[in-house]
C-alpha positions in Angstrom: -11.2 -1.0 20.2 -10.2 -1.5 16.4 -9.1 -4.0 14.3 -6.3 -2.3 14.1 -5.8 -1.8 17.6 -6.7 -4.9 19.0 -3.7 -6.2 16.0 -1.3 -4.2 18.0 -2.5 -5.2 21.6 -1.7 -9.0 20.3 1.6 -8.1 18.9 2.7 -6.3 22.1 1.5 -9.1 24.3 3.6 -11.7 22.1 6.6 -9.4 21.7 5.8 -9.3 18.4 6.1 -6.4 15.3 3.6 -5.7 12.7 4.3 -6.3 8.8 1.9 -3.7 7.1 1.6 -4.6 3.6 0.2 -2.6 0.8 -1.6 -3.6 -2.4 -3.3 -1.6 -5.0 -7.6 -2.0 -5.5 -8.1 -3.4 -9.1 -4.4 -4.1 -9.8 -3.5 -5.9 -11.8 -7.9 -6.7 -12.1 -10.5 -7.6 -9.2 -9.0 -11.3 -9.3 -5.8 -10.5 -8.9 -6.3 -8.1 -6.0 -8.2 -10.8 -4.3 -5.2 -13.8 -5.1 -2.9 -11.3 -4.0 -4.7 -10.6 -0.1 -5.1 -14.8 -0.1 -1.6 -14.3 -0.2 -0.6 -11.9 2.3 -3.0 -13.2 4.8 -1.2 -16.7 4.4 1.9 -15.0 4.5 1.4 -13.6 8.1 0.9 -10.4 7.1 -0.5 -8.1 10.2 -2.4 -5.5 8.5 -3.7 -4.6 4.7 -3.0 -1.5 3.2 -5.6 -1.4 0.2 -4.8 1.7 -2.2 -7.9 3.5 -3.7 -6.2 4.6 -7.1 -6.2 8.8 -8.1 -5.3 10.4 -11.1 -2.6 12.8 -9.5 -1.2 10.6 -6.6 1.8 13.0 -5.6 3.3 11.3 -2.6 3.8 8.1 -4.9 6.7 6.2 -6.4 6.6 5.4 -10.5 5.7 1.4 -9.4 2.5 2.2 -7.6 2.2 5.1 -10.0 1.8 2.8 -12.5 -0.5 0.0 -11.1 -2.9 3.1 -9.9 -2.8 4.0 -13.5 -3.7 0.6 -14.8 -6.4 -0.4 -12.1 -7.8 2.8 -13.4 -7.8 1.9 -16.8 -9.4 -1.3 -16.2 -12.4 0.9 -14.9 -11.6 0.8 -10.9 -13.8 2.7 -9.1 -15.0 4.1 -5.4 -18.1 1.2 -6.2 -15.8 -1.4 -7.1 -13.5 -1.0 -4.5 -16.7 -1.3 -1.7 -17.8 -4.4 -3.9 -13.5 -5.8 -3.3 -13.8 -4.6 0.2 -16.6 -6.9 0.6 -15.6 -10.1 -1.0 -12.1 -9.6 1.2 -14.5 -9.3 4.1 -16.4 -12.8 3.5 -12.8 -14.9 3.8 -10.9 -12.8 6.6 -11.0 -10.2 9.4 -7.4 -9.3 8.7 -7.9 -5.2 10.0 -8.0 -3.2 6.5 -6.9 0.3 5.9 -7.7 2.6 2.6 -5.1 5.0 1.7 -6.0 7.3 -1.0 -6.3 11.1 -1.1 -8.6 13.6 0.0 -10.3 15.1 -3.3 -12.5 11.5 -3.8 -13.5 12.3 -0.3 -14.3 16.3 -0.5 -15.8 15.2 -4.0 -18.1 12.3 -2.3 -18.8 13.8 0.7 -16.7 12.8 3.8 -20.1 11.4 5.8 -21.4 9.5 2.5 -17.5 8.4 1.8 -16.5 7.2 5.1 -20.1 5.6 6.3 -20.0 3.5 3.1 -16.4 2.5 3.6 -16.7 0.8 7.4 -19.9 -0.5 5.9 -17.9 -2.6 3.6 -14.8 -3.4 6.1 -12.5 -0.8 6.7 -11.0 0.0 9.9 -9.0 2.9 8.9 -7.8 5.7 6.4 -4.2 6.9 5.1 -4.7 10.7 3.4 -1.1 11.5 2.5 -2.4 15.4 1.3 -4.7 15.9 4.7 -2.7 18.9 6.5 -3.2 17.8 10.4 -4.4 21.8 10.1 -6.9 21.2 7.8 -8.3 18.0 9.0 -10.9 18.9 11.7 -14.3 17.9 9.9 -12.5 14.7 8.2 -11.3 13.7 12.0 -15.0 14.5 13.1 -16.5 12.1 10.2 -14.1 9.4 11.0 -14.9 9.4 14.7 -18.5 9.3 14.3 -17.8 6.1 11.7 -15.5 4.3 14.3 -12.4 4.4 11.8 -9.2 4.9 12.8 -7.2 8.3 11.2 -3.5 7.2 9.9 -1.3 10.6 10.0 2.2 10.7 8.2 5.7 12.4 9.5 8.8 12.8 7.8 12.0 12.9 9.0 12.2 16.6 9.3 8.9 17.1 10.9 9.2 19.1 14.3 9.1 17.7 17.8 5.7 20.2 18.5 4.3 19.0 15.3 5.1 15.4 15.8 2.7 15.5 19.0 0.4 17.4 17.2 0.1 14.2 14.7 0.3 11.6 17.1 -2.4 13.3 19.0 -5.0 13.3 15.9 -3.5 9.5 15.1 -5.2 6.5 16.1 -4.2 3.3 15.0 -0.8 4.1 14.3 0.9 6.4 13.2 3.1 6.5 9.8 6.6 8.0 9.7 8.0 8.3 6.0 11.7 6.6 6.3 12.9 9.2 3.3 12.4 12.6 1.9 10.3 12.2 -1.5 7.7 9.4 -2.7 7.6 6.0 -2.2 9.7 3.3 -4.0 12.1 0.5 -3.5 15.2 2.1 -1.5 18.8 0.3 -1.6 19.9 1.6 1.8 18.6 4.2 4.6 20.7 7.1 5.8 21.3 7.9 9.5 18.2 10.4 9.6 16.2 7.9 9.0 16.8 5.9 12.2 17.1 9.5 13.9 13.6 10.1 12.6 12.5 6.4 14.2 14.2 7.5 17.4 12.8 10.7 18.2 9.4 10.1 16.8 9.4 7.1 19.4 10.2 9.7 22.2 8.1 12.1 21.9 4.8 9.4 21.6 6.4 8.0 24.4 4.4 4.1 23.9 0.9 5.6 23.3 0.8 4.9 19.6 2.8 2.5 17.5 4.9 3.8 14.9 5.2 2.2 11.6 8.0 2.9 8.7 7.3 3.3 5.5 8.5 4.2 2.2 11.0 2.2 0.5 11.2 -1.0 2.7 12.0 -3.9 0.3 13.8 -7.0 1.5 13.9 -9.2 4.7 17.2 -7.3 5.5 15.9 -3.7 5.6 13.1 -5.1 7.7 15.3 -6.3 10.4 17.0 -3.2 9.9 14.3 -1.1 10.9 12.6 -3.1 13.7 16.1 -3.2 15.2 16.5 0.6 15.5 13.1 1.0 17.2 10.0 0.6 14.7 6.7 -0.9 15.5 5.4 -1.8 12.6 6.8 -2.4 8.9 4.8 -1.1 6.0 6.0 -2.8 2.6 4.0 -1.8 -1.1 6.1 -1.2 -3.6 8.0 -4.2 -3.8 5.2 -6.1 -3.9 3.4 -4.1 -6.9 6.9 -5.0 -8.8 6.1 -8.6 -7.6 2.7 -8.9 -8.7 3.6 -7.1 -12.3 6.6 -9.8 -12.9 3.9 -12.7 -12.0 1.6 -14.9 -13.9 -1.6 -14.1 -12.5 -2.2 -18.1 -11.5 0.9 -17.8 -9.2 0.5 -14.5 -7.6 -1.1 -16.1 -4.5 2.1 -17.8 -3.9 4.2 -16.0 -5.0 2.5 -13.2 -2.5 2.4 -15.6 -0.1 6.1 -16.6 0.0 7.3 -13.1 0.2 5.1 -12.1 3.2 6.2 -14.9 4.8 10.0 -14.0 4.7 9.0 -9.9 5.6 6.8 -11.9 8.4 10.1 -13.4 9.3 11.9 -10.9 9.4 9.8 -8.8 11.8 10.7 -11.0 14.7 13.6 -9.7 16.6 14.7 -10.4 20.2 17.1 -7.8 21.7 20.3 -9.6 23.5 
């Protein structure tokens, strides 16, 4: 069993939801990154979502756009991100997932890519551009490596293909709460808790299912875990978080915030 899915296997036995946070490798520099998991960890924060930055990240809002961007700038790298990776892994055990996309793995190698990533601590991946159809010798590779494979849906996925996802998923899996890339959302529309609804059918408790995409605030969080969701997955509004902070305070700041998502995860139903 995973990190990841021993983290659910907890959760469920203390009626409890998962807050899935996610922060950008290198943003706003190595020291940064590492003050802002200090914080999330405090902050109750379930699991990690580390970004791996990419010049052309298309299912990405301007906010993690931009901190992709400036890690990059500041020389990030697939070597620098083991080297974070491993100083994360000396001061917690918190399960990790990379998200990135699939060209810095065809580019790398997916054997060489994935065997040096679980070296350094991960316990799963996030491809937003990895076609379930395309996916067989990636899903291969990961198996072999012990890593659990993070698929996406949308809200206008189809039942058949929903299965089809689930089936390749382990970990969770990721439903997108809204059409187009991520970013701080005011409000959801009804397909969105349609989407949470159906999606939970059809995988019928086998995997949890985690909503991303626009989750901001303590509210919205409720909001979602009310209508159904496993699992919360917040990263844009803490990227805007991080930019607005002085880096000396970003642990706290961090911190405080997680705690109120953290917060807002626990719901009992009447």
């Amino acid at each position: 069993m995973s990190r990841i899915q021993d983290k659910f296997r907890k959760l469920r036995a203390n009626k409890q939801k998962a807050l899935i946070s996610y922060i950008v490798a290198g943003y706003p520099n190595e020291q940064g990154t590492i003050s802002s998991v200090r914080g999330l960890v405090k902050g109750g924060t379930d699991i990690i979502e580390l970004g791996l930055p990419f010049s052309d990240p298309l299912a990405d809002g301007p906010v993690i756009q931009n901190a992709s961007f400036e890690a990059l700038k500041k020389g990030m790298s697939f070597n620098k991100f083991i080297k974070i990776v491993r100083r994360i892994r000396k001061e917690t055990d918190i399960p990790l997932v990379l998200m990135t996309y699939s060209n810095l793995l065809y580019h790398r190698g997916y054997n060489k890519f994935l065997s040096a990533i679980k070296d350094a601590g991960i316990d799963g991946l996030i491809l937003p551009d990895m076609a379930i159809d395309e996916a067989k010798e990636f899903l291969l590779e990961a198996r072999k490596n012990n890593l659990d494979t993070i698929f996406l849906i949308s809200p206008n996925t189809l039942p058949e293909r929903i299965k089809k996802i689930a089936d390749a998923s382990s970990g969770f899996l990721y439903l997108v709460s809204v059409f187009g890339t991520t970013g701080v959302q005011r409000k959801f529309e009804d397909y969105t808790l349609h989407a949470i609804k159906a999606a939970k059918n059809i995988v019928s408790g086998k995997i949890p299912l985690a909503v991303g995409f626009g989750v901001s605030s303590p509210e919205q969080v409720k909001f979602i875990i009310q209508n159904g969701a496993d699992a919360i997955i917040v990263g844009s509004a803490f990227l805007r978080l991080i930019e607005k902070t002085p880096q000396p305070k970003i642990e706290e700041k961090i911190r405080s915030f997680a705690s109120d998502l953290k917060k807002a995860t626990i719901y009992n139903k009447k």
